[in-house]
C-alpha positions, 0 to 999 in steps of 0.5 A: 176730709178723709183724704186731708186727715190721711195725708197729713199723717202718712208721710210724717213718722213724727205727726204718727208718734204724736198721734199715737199719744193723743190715742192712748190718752183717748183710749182707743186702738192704735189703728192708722187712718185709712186712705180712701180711694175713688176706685175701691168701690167699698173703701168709702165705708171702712175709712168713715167707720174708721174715723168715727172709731178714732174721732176723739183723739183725731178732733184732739190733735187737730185742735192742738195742731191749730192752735200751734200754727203761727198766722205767718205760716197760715197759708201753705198747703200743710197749714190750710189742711189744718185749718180745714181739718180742725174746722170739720171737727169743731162744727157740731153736725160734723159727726152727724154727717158721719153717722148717717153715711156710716148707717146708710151706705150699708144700702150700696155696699151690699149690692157692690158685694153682690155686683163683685162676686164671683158665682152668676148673679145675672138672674137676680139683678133685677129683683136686687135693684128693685130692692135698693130702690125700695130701701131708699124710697121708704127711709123718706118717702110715705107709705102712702105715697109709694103704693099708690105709684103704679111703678118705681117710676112713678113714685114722686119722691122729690115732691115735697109733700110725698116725703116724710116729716123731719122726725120720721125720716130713717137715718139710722139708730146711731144717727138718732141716737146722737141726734136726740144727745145732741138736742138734749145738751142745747148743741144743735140749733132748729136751723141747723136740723132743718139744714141736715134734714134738708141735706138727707133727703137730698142724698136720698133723692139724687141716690134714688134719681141716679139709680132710676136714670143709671140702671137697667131696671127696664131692661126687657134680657133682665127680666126674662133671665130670671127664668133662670131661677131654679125656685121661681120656675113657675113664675117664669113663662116660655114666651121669656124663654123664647125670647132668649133664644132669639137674644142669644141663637148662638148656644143652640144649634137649630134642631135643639131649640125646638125641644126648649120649649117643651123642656122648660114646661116639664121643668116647670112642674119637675119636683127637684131634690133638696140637692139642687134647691139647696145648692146656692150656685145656679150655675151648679143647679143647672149642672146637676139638672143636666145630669137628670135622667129619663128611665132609659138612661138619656138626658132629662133637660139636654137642650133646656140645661145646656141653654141655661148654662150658657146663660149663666155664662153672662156677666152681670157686672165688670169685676170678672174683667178688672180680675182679670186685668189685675191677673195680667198685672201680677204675671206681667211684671217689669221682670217679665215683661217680654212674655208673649201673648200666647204663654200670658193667656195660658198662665191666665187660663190655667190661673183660673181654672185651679181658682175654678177647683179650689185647690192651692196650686201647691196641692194640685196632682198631675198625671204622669203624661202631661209631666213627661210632656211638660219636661219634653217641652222643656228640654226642646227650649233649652235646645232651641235657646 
């Protein structure tokens, strides 16, 4: 329907200028609708919170659009998406509907932020899937009946009698809200709640089902990266470390990886500054125990920390890749389209090791040599060609 609404509006200065009366007879801003993409992994959100913002004089408009459709021009593809369009906003629930995604996408969106941001989540994924998991089982399942399953797995959420009754399911406060308006005009049948009860509690068990199938929540590397965690340190044990080590040989030579061990139990009773505990990045965590040092002067945690950084390394999601495939995008244009592979992946490299400083490449300094360098490899190409 968002994609009915949008098209029909986006090509058409005139239907846009004729929108934007029915908006200001309704008062709201002149906001455009916005476009949903399958591939933007949070445009579902903004465009329904959209919606909902301009509901009045979209529900306005399609109502005179309709009523201005001639029966013999009823069946092309700019007519039926009228049809359509005015349907959806004549139905009662409709809204209903929207409220209710608008409220409870919140439980996706935040774990899409976390999956998409840049700083190393690896260590948390586990304990953030069992959170979304949790968030949706208790919106339509007992209490009783999630305790009493020895795991996630075990909770029969789709079993009737393990879910809550039509009045205590969380939709949401504006869901209720309108619900409870709804019921107070006579506007909404039992049928049709029963109908929309049927239809969350349905969105609830496929979301939780896909999650259970889909997701890694038994991933055995998972559950051992927490070790990773600077503040649960003494939750972990050195048998999920030296499971580690055996998953991934390479980021140690032989002779380090008997000193881990013995490490990580110090590291477990170490008692850190705030300087680290309060540092939000593990990566960096890491890097300032690496810099620890024994009252000789050698490293405190030089195996243990090295190992810990390469860890980090890990990606916990593919957004890091789609960045980068959008770097390539933006630096190989149809302009510049016979750049080698060579000069690409150094653009790329040096791309994000500025975004890794975080000074704009306008206010980055360089060192006399390397722009005397830079300026003999220009002139040798100017030569050569």
């Amino acid at each position: 329907m968002q994609v009915d609404i949008y098209f029909y509006l986006d090509k058409s200065s005139k239907r846009k200028r004729d929108f934007q009366q029915f908006q200001a007879e309704a008062g709201t801003n002149l906001h455009a609708i916005l476009k949903h993409g399958p591939t933007r992994w949070l445009s579902l959100s903004n465009c329904i919170i959209r919606l909902l913002e301009q509901w009045e004089p979209l529900k306005a408009y399609f109502a005179a659009e309709h009523a201005n459709l001639k029966a013999s021009q009823r069946d092309s593809l700019r007519n039926t998406r009228v049809i359509r369009v005015h349907s959806f906003f004549s139905s009662v629930c409709s809204k209903l509907y929207c409220l209710f995604l608008k409220e409870n996408l919140a439980i996706f969106i935040n774990a899409n932020l976390q999956l998409q941001t840049e700083a190393p989540q690896i260590h948390n994924m586990l304990k953030r899937l069992d959170e979304v998991v949790a968030d949706l089982l208790v919106r339509f399942v007992k209490p009783e009946a999630i305790t009493a399953a020895p795991t996630i797995f075990k909770v029969p959420f789709r079993e009737h009698a393990s879910q809550k009754k039509r009045q205590d399911l969380l939709l949401g406060e504006s869901v209720r809200v309108h619900l409870e308006g709804l019921k107070k005009e006579n506007l909404i049948s039992s049928e049709q709640q029963d109908s929309f009860s049927r239809d969350v509690r349905a969105f609830f068990s496929e979301a939780t089902s896909y999650i259970l199938e889909k997701f890694p929540l038994k991933d055995k590397v998972l559950h051992n990266l927490q070790v990773l965690d600077v503040q649960d340190r003494q939750n972990s044990t050195i048998s999920m470390v030296n499971a580690l080590l055996e998953k991934f040989p390479c980021l140690l030579e032989q002779h380090e990886k008997e000193s881990v061990n013995i490490e990580f139990a110090k590291f477990q009773i170490e008692s850190f500054s705030t300087d680290i505990l309060q540092t939000e990045r593990v990566d960096r965590q890491w890097h300032l125990i690496s810099q620890l040092k024994l009252q000789d002067g050698r490293p405190k945690y030089p195996c243990l920390s090295k190992f810990m950084k390469g860890l980090c390394c890990l990606p916990h999601s593919n957004a890091d890749s789609e960045r980068i495939f959008s770097m390539v995008r933006k630096n190989q244009t149809v302009f510049r389209s016979s750049l080698s592979t060579t000069t690409l992946s150094a653009l790329l490299v040096q791309k994000v090791n500025m975004a890794s400083t975080g000074v704009p490449c306008h206010q980055q300094e360089f060192s006399p040599s390397l722009v005397a360098k830079a300026r003999r490899a220009y002139a040798l190409s100017l030569k050569d060609h």
